[in-house]
C-alpha positions in Angstrom: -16.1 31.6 -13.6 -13.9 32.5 -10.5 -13.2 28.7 -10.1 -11.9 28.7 -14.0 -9.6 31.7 -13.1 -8.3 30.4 -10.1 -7.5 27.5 -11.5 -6.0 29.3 -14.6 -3.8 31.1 -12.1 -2.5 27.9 -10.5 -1.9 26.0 -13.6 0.1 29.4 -14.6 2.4 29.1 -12.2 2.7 25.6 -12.3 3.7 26.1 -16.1 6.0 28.8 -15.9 7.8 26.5 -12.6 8.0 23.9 -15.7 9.3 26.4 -17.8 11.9 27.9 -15.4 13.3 24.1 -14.9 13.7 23.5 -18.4 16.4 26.7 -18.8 18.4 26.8 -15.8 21.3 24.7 -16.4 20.9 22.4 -12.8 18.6 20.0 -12.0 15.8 21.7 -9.6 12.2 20.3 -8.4 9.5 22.3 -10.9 7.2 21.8 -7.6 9.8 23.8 -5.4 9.7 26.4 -8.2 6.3 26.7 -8.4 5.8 27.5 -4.5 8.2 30.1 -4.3 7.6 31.0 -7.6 3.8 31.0 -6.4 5.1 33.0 -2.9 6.8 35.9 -4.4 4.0 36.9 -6.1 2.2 36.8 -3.3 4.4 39.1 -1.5 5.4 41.7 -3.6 1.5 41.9 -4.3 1.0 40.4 -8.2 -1.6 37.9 -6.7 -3.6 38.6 -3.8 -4.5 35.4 -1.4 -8.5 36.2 -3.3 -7.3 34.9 -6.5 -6.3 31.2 -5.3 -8.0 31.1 -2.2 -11.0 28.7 -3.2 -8.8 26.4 -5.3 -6.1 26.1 -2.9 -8.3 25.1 0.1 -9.9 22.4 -2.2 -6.7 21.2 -3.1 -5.5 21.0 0.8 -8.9 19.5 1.4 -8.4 16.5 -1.0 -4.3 16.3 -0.3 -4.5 12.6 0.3 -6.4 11.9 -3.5 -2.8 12.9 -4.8 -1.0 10.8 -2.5 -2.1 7.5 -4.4 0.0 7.8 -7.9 3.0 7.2 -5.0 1.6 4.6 -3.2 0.8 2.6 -6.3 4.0 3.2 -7.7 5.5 1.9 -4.1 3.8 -1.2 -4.6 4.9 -1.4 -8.3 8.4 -1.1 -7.3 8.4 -3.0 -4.1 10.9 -6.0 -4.8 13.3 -3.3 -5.8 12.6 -1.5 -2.1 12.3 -4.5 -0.6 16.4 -5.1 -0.9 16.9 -1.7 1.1 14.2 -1.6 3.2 16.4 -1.7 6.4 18.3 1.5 5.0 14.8 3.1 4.4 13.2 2.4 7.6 16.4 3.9 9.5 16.1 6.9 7.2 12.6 7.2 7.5 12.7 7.0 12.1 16.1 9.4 11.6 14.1 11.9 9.6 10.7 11.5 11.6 13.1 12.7 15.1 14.4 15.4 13.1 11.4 16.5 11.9 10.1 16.8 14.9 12.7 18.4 16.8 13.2 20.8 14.2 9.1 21.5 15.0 9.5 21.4 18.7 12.2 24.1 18.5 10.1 26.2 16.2 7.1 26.4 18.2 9.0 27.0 21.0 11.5 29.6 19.6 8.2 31.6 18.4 6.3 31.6 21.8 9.4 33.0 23.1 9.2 35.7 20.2 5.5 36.3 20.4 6.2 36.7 24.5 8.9 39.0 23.7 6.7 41.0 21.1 3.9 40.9 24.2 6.5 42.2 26.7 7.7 44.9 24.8 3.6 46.1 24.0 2.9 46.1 27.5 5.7 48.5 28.0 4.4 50.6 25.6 0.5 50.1 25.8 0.7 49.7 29.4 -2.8 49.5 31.5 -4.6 49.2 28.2 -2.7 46.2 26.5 -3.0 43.7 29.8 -6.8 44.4 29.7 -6.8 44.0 26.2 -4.8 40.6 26.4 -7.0 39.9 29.5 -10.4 40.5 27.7 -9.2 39.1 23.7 -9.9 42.7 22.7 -7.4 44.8 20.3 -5.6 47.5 21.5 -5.7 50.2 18.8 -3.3 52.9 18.7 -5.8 56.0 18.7 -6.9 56.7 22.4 -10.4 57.6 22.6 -11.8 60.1 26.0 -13.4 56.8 27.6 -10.4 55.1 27.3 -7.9 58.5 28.7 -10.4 58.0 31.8 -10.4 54.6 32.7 -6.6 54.8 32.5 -6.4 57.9 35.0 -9.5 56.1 37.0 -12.6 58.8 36.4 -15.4 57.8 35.7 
């Protein structure tokens, strides 16, 4: 039954994206709808991650299944391509550095973010956050007596 609702839920929102396409008065992906459609609910708390967890991860799990309809339609149409396929291969390399460039800063703009973030703990959680980041233990924010005295170094 959770498998029915969770699937409900998805084909929901995939509805309503449909739904939301048909009246605005511009041309706009359904798909793209449906994800932020499917993401604001998620934040402001209407669905919780429970209710599609399941379904999504089978649906991640078997991503490449629903890559075939375009692969078959590729071949379907390939003597149209085939007069641009110059133009399509330079978009495709441009597009491929871009990608990962725009990646490659990402990652490296949140390390520098996640080191900040870490800096500015260990000026607050001092002696207790470097052992905690040395050790992969949490540093909670309640201090307990065993804790007080291995700060102040009694044992």
């Amino acid at each position: 039954m959770r498998i029915i609702k969770q699937i409900g839920i998805i084909f929901l929102v995939c509805w309503l994206s449909e739904v939301i396409e048909k009246v605005l008065p511009f041309t706009f992906p359904a798909s793209v709808i449906g994800m932020a459609l499917l993401l604001i609910c998620l934040l402001i708390g209407v669905l919780k991650i429970e209710h599609i967890q399941e379904k999504a991860d089978f649906l991640l799990e078997n991503m490449a299944f629903f890559f075939i309809p375009a692969g078959v339609s590729i071949i379907n149409y390939f003597d149209v391509l085939k007069s641009s396929a110059v133009q399509l291969i330079i978009i495709c390399v441009i597009s491929t550095v871009i990608t990962f460039a725009v990646t490659a800063w990402s990652v490296k703009l949140t390390v520098r973010c996640m080191e900040l973030a870490g800096r500015a703990g260990a000026e607050q959680g001092g002696t207790r956050w470097r052992t905690a980041q040395r050790t992969g233990a949490s540093v909670g924010k309640r201090k307990d007596s065993v804790t007080e005295k291995e700060e102040k170094g009694i044992e």
